[in-house]
Every structure is written in structure tokens, then in C-alpha cells.
One Martini backbone bead per residue (centre of mass of N, CA, C, O) as a GRO file, in nm:
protein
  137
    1UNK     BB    1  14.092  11.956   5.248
    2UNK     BB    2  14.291  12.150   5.410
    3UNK     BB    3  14.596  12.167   5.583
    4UNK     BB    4  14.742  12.350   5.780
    5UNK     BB    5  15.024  12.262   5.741
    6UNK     BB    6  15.077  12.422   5.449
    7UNK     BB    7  15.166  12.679   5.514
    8UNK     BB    8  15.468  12.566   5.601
    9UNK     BB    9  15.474  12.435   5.294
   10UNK     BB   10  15.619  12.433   5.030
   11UNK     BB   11  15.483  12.416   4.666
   12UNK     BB   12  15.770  12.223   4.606
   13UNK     BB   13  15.733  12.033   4.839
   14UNK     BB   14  15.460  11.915   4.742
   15UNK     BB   15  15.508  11.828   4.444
   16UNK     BB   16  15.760  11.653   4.495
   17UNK     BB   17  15.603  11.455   4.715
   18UNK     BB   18  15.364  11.374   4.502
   19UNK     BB   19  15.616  11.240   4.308
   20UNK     BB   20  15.696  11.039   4.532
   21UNK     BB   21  15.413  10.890   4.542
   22UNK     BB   22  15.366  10.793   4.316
   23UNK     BB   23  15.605  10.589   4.291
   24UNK     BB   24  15.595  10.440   4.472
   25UNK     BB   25  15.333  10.336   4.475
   26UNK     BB   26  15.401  10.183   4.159
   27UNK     BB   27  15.567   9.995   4.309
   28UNK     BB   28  15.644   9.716   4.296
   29UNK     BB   29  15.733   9.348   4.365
   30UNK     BB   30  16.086   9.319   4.412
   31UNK     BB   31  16.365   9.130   4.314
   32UNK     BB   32  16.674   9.207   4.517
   33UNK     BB   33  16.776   8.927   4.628
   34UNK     BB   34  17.097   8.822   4.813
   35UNK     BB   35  17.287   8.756   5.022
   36UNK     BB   36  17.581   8.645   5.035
   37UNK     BB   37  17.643   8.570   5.316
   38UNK     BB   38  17.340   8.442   5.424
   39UNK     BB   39  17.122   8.399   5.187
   40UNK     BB   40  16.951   8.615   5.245
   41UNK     BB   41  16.652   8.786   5.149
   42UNK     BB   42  16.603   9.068   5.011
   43UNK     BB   43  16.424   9.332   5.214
   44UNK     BB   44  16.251   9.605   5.178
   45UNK     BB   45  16.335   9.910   5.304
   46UNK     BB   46  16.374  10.214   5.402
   47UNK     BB   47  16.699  10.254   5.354
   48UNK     BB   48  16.667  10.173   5.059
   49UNK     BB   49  16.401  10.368   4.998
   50UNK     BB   50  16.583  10.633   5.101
   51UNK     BB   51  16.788  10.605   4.889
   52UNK     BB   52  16.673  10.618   4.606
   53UNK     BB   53  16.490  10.855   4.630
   54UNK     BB   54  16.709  11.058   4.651
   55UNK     BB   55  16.860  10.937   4.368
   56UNK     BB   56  16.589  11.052   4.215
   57UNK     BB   57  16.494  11.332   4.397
   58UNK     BB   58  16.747  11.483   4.509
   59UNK     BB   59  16.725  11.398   4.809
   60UNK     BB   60  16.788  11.332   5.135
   61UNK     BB   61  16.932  11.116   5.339
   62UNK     BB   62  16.813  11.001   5.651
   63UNK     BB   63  16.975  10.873   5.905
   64UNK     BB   64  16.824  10.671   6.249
   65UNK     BB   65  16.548  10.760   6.461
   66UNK     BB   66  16.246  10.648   6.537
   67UNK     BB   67  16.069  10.722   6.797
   68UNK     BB   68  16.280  10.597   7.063
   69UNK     BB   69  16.466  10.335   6.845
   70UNK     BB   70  16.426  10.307   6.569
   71UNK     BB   71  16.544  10.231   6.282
   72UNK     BB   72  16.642  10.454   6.047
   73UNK     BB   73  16.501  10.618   5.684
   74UNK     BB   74  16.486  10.960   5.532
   75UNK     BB   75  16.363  11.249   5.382
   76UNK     BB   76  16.528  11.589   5.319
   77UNK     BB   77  16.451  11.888   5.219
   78UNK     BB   78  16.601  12.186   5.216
   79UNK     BB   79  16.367  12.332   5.415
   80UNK     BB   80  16.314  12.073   5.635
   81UNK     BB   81  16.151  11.855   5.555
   82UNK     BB   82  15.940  11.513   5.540
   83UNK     BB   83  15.977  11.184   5.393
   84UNK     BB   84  15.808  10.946   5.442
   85UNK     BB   85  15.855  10.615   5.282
   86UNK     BB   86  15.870  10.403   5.528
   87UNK     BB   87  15.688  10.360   5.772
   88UNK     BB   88  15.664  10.256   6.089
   89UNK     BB   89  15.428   9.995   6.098
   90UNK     BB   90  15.309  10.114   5.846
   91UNK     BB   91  15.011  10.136   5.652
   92UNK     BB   92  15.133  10.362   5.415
   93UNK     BB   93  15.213  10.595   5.176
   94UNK     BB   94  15.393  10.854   5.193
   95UNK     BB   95  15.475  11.136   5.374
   96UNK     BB   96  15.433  11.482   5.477
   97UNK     BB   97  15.668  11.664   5.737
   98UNK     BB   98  15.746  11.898   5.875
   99UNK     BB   99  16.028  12.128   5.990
  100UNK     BB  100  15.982  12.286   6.174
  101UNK     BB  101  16.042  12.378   6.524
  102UNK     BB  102  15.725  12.283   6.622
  103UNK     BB  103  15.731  12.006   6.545
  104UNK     BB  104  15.747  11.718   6.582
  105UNK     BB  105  15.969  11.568   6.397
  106UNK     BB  106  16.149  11.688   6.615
  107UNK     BB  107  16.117  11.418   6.791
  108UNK     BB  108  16.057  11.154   6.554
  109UNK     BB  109  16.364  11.226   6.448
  110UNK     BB  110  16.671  11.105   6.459
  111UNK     BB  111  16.973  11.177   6.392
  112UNK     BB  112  17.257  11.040   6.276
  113UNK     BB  113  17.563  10.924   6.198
  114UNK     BB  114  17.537  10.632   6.234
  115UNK     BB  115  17.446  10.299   6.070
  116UNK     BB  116  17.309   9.981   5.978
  117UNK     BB  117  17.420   9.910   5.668
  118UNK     BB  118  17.383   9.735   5.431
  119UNK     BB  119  17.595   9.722   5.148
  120UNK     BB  120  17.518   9.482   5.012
  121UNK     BB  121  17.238   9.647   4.925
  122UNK     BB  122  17.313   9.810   4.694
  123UNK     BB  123  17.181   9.691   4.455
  124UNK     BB  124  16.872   9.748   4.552
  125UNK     BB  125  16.894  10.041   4.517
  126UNK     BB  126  16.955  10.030   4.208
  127UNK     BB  127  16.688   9.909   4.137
  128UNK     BB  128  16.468  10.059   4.274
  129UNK     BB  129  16.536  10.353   4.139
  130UNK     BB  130  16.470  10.250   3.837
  131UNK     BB  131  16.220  10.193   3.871
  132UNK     BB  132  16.109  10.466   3.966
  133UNK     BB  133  16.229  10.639   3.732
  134UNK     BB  134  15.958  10.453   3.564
  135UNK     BB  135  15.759  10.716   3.735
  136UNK     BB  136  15.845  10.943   3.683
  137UNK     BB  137  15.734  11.278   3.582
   0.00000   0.00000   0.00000
């Protein structure tokens, strides 16, 4: 079955998509390491893993609201289409979702200006990333 929404997303952003769906699915279960400040384990995020998959697929990471207050973080092609690889309560992933004017998309993905991310966890990005790489197609 073909999903009527193909038609607005170019196959550059679906191949794309796709090699990024299957890295992600392909990470294993990785050791983060610890908070300096508080000793406690760094546990995968969004935040972090749409930093990764940015720095691995050239993609931007966009931070903000996942409608109407979770703090969030994905990916959106050149296009303005939307990877979201660590979706809110949700298993399975990642999606591919328009970014058409029409779009729900636009109304559940809110960017903002600043986010709380924690830098301390930059090294986890590094980790995340690495990782990626030894899948990406």
C-alpha cells in the first residue's frame, strides 16, 4: 500500500528516511555514562538522539514542543518534512512526517528558541552518533 502522503514528499526525503530508520532501529542498547553533577545514568533522549542522527544524516535537529507542552526534539529535511526519531510515549519509530502548510505536523511540532538540554550530555551525542555510523547504509 502506498500512503497518499508520498505524493508530497520528495523520494530524496524517503530514501533518506529510510536509511535513517534502519540505523536507528539497528542501535543497540548503549552506555551513555553518568551526570558528572549528579551521578545519575544518562538515559537516550530524543534530545540526544536527534542530535546524533543530524550529525550522521546532515539533517537538522530541531528543538521545541511536541504538542501541546513535551519538550522535544527531531529532525526536518531541507524540504521541511519531519523525522521524528524518538517519538513522545510511542514505540516504534522513527516516522516520516510531511511538512506541507497542510499538515498536522505543523500544529504538533512547536519549535522554540531555547530548550533545557543538558551539555553535560554532549558526550552521549558522540557515543549516539558513532554508533549510527556503523549502520548508516
Amino acid at each position: 500500500m502506498t500512503p497518499w502522503v508520498q505524493c508530497l514528499i520528495s523520494e530524496t526525503d524517503i530514501q533518506k528516511f529510510n536509511e535513517v530508520k534502519n540505523a536507528v532501529s539497528a542501535l543497540p542498547d548503549l552506555d551513555l555514562g553518568i551526570y558528572q553533577k549528579s551521578g545519575e545514568k544518562i538515559i537516550l533522549s530524543c534530545h540526544i538522539l536527534a542530535r546524533a542522527v543530524g550529525r550522521v544524516f546532515e539533517l537538522k535537529c530541531v528543538d521545541g514542543k511536541f504538542y501541546p507542552y513535551f519538550s522535544h526534539s527531531w529532525n526536518e529535511t531541507k524540504e521541511g518534512n519531519i523525522f521524528d526519531v524518538y517519538l513522545v510515549a510511542v514505540i516504534g519509530g522513527p516516522t516520516l512526517m510531511s511538512g506541507d502548510k497542510c499538515s498536522p505536523a505543523n500544529f504538533l511540532y512547536i519549535p522554540e528558541v531555547h530548550i533545557e538540554f543538558v551539555e553535560e550530555a554532549g558526550h552521549a551525542v558522540d557515543i549516539v552518533a558513532t554508533e549510527l555510523q556503523k549502520h548508516k547504509v
